[in-house]
C-alpha positions as CSV (number, residue, x, y, z in Angstrom):
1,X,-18.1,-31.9,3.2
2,X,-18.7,-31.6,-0.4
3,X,-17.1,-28.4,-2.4
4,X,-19.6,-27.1,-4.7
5,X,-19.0,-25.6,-7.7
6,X,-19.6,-21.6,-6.2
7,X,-16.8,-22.2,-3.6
8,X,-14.6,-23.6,-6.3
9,X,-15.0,-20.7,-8.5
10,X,-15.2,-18.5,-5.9
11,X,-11.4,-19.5,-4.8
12,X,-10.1,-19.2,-8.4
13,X,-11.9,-15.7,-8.7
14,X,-9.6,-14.9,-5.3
15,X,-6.5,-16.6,-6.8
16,X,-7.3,-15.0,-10.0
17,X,-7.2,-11.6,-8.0
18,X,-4.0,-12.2,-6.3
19,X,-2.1,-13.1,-9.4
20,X,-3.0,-9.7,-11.1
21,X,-2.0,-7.9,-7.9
22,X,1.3,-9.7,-7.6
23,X,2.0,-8.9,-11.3
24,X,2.4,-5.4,-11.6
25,X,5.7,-4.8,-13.5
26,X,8.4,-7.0,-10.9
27,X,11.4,-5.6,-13.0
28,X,9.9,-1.6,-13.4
29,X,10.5,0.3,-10.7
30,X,8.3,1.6,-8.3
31,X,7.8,5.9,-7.8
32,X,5.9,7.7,-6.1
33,X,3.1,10.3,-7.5
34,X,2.2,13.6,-5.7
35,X,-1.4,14.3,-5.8
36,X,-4.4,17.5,-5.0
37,X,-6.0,16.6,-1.7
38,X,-8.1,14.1,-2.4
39,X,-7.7,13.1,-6.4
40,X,-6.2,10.2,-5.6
41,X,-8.8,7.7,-7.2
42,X,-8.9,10.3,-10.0
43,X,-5.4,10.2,-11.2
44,X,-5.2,6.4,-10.4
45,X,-8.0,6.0,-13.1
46,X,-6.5,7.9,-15.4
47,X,-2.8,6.3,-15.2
48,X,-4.5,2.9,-15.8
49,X,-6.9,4.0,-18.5
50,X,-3.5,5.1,-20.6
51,X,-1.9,1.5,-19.7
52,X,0.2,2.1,-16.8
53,X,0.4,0.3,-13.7
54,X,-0.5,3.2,-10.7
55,X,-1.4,1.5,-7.4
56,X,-3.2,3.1,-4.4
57,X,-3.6,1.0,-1.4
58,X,-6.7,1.9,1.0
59,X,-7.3,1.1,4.1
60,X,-11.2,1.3,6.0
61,X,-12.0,4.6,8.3
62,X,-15.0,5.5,9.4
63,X,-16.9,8.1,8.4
64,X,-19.9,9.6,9.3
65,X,-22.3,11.3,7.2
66,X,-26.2,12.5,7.9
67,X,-25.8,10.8,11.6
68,X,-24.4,7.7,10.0
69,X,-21.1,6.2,10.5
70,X,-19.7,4.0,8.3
71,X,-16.5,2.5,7.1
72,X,-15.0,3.6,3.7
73,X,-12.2,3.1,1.9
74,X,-9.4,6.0,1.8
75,X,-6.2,6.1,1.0
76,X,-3.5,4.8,3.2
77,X,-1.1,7.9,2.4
78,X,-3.5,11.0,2.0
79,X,-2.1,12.8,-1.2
80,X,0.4,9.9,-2.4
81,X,0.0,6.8,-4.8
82,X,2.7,4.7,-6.2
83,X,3.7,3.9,-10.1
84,X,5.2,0.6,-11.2
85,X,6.9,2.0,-14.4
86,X,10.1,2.8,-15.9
87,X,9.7,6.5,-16.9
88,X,11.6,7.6,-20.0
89,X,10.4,10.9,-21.2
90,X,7.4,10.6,-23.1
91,X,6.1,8.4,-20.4
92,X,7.1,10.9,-17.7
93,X,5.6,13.6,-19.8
94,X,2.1,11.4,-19.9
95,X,1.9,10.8,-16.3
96,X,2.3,14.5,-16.0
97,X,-0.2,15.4,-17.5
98,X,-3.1,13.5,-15.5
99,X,-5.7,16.1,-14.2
100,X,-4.8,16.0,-10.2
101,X,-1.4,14.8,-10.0
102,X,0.9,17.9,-8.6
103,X,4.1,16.2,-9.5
104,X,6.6,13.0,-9.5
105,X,8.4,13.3,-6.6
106,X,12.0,13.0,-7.4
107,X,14.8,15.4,-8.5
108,X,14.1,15.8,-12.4
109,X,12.2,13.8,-14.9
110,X,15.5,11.3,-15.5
111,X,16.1,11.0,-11.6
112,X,12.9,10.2,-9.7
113,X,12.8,9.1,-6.4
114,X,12.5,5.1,-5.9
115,X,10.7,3.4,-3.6
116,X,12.1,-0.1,-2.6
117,X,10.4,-3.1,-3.7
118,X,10.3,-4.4,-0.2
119,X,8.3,-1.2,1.2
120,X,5.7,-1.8,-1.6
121,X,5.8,-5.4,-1.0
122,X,4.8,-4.9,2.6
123,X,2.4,-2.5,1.9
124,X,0.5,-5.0,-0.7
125,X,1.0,-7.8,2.1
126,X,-1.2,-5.6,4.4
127,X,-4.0,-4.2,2.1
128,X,-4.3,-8.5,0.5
129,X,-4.3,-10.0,4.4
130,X,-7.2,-7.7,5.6
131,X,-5.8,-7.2,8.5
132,X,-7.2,-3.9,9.8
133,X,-4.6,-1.7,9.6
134,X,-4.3,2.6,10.2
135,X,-2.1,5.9,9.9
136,X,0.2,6.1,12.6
137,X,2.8,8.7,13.0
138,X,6.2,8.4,10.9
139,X,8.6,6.7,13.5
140,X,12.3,5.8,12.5
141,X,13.2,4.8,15.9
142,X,12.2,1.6,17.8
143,X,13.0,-2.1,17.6
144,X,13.1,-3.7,14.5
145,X,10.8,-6.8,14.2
146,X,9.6,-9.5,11.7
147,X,6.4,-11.6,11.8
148,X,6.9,-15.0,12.2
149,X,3.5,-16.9,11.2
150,X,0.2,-15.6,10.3
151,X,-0.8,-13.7,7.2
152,X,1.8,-11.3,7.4
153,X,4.7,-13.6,8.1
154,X,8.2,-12.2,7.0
155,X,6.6,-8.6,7.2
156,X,9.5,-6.5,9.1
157,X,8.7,-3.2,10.5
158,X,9.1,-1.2,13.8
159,X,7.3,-2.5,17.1
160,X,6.3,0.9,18.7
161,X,4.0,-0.8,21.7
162,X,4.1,-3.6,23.4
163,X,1.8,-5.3,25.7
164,X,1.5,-8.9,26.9
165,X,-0.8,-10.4,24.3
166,X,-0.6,-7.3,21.0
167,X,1.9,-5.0,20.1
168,X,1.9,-2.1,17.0
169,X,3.8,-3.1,14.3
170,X,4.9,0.1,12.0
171,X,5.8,0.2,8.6
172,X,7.5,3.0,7.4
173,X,7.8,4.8,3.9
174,X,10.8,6.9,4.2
175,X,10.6,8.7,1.2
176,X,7.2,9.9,2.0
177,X,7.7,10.1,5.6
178,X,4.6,8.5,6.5
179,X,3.9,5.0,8.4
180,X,1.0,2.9,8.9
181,X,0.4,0.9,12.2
182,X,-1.0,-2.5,12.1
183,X,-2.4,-4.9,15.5
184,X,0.0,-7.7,15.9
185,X,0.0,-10.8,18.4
186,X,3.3,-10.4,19.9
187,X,4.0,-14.1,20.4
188,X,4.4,-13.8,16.5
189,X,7.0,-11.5,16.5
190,X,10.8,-11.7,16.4
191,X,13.5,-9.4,16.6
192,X,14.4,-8.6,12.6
């Protein structure tokens, strides 16, 4: 089978893609930004139009609008997006001060709240594989588990339900107190 030239650009416009999303700011750390209900987008936009590195996964939901129903892109944590920067003052004092955002969750401006880079890694894992993915309660209890093979392989989270052939896999932001629930084949999974 001959590769044409579309499919060849096609993969380096995907691998272009991933590269971008995969370098974020790996030494900043990663915080998390209170938003109004539903100025999420808004105050992502802003935070990258003043440089910084904001990022807002989305998963699809349907919606239904004049008798249609259709699937749209919302966020995966309604009123929450994360921030890949090291906030000194004036960089704390910026992000303030985009229109929507309520507040940097965290004790004071010099001791936000951290998100570990293995949450956020998970998170991008799920929103890159397109696996279909949704908001599930927060759980903390449950069985540990890990993927195995697949595109999700080495994601660890909580297996909530089990049948023969799928199983829930949950992972959990703890900070935020919110989870999101993905299908998994269970044959894939192994106790973490």
């Amino acid at each position: 089978m001959a590769t044409t030239a579309v499919d060849i650009a096609d993969v380096g416009t995907k691998a272009t893609a991933l590269a971008a999303a995969a370098s974020l700011h790996p030494a900043a750390p990663w915080h998390v930004l209170w938003t109004h209900s539903h100025c999420e987008q808004m105050v992502e936009d802003q935070l990258a139009a003043r440089s910084f590195h904001p990022f807002l996964p989305k998963i699809d939901v349907w919606s239904v609008r004049a008798g249609h129903r259709r699937l749209v892109g919302a966020p995966m944590f309604p009123g929450y997006l994360f921030l890949n920067d090291a906030l000194d003052k004036v960089a704390h004092t910026q992000v303030r001060q985009a229109r929507g955002l309520v507040r940097i969750l965290g004790a004071s401006w010099d001791q936000p709240a951290l998100i570990p880079e293995a949450e956020i890694e998970a998170i991008r894992r799920i929103v890159g594989s397109g696996v279909p993915a949704f908001a599930h309660p927060y759980l903390r209890e449950g069985r540990p588990v890990r993927i195995v093979t697949g595109p999700l392989a080495d994601v660890e989270g909580i297996l909530v339900k089990a049948r023969p052939d799928k199983g829930l896999l949950v992972l959990s932001v703890h900070l935020l107190q919110r989870s999101v629930a993905v299908e998994v084949d269970c044959t894939q999974v192994v106790p973490a």
